[in-house]
C-alpha beads as a LAMMPS data file, in Angstrom:
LAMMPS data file: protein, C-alpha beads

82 atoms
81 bonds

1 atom types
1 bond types

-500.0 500.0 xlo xhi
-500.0 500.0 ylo yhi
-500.0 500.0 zlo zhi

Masses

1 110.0

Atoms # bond

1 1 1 -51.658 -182.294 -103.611
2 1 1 -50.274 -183.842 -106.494
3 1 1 -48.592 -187.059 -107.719
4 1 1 -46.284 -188.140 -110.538
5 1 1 -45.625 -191.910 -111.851
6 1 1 -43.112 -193.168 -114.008
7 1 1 -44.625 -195.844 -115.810
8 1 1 -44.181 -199.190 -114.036
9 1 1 -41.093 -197.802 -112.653
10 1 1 -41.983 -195.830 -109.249
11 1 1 -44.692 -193.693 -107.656
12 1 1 -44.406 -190.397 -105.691
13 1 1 -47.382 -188.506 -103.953
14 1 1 -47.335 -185.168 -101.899
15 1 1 -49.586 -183.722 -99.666
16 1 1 -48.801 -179.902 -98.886
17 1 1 -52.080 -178.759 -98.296
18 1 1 -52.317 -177.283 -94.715
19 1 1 -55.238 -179.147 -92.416
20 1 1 -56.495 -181.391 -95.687
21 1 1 -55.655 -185.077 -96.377
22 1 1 -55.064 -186.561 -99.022
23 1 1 -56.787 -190.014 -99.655
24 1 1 -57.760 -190.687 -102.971
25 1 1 -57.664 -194.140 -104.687
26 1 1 -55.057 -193.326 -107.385
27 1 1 -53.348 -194.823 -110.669
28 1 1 -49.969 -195.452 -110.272
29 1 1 -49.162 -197.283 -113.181
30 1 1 -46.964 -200.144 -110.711
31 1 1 -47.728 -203.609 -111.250
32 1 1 -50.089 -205.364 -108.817
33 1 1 -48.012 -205.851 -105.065
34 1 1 -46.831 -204.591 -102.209
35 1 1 -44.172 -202.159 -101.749
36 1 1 -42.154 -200.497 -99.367
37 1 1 -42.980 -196.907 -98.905
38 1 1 -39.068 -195.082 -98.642
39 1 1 -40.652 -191.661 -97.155
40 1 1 -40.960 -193.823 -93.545
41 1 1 -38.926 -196.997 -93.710
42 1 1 -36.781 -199.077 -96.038
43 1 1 -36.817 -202.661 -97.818
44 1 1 -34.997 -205.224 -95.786
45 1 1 -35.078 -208.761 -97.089
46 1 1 -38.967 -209.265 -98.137
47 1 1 -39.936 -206.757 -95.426
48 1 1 -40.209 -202.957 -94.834
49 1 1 -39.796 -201.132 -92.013
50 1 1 -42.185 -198.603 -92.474
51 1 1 -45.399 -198.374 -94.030
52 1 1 -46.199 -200.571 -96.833
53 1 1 -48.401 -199.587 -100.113
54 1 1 -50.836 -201.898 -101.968
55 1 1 -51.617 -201.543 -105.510
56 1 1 -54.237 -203.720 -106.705
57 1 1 -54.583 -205.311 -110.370
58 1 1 -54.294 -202.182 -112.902
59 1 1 -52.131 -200.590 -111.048
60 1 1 -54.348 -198.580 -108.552
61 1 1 -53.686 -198.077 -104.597
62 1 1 -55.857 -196.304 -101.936
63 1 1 -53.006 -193.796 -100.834
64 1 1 -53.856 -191.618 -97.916
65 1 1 -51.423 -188.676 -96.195
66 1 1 -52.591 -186.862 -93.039
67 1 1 -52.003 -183.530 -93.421
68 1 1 -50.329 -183.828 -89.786
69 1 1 -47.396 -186.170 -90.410
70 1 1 -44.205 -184.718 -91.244
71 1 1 -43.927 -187.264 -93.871
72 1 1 -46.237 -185.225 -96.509
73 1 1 -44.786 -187.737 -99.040
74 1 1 -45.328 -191.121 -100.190
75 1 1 -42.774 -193.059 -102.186
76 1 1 -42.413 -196.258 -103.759
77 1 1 -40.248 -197.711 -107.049
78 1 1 -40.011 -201.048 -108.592
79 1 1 -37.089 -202.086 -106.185
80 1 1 -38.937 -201.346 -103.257
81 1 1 -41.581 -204.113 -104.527
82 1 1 -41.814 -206.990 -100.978

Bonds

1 1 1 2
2 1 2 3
3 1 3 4
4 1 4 5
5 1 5 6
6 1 6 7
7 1 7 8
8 1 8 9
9 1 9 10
10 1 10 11
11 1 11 12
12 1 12 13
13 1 13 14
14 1 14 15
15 1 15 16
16 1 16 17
17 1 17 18
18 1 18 19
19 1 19 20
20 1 20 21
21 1 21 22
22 1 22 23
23 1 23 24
24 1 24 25
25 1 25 26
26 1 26 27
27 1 27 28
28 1 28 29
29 1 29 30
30 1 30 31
31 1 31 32
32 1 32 33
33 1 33 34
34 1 34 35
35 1 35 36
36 1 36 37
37 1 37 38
38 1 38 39
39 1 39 40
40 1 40 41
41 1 41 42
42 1 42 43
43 1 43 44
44 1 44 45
45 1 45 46
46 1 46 47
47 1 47 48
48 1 48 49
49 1 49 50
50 1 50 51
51 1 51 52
52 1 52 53
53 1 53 54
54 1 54 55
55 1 55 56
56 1 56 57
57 1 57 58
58 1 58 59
59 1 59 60
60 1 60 61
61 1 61 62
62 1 62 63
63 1 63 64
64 1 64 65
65 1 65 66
66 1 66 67
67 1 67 68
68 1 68 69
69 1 69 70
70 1 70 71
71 1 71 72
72 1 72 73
73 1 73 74
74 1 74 75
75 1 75 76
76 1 76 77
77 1 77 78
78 1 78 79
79 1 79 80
80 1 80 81
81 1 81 82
């Protein structure tokens, strides 16, 4: 498990660890909002069509990845902000 942020710019998250989640409450440095997670859907209009990721005021979000998805990812940028 491991994750990598680039600044207020976009978030990644990976989860390769065989029959363990991932949920953790992590920093992503993104401004507060809602975004668009690209690993299962994409941004249309002011909507997503897959799952959508909150990140509170200071730039935290509860992220969690089943370790039986075949998304093992999660992914979000400033453009993908609803």
């Amino acid at each position: 498990q491991i994750a990598f942020s680039r600044g207020g710019r976009g978030f990644i998250a990976f989860n390769g660890q065989f029959g363990v989640d991932l949920s953790q409450n992590l920093q992503t440095a993104m401004p507060a909002g809602t975004y668009c997670d690209i690993a299962t859907g994409t941004k249309v209009g002011n909507s997503c069509t897959g799952r959508t990721i909150t990140v509170a005021a200071g730039g935290f979000a509860n992220i969690f990845l089943s370790s039986s998805v075949n998304e093992g990812f999660v992914a979000f940028h400033d453009g993908t902000r609803l």
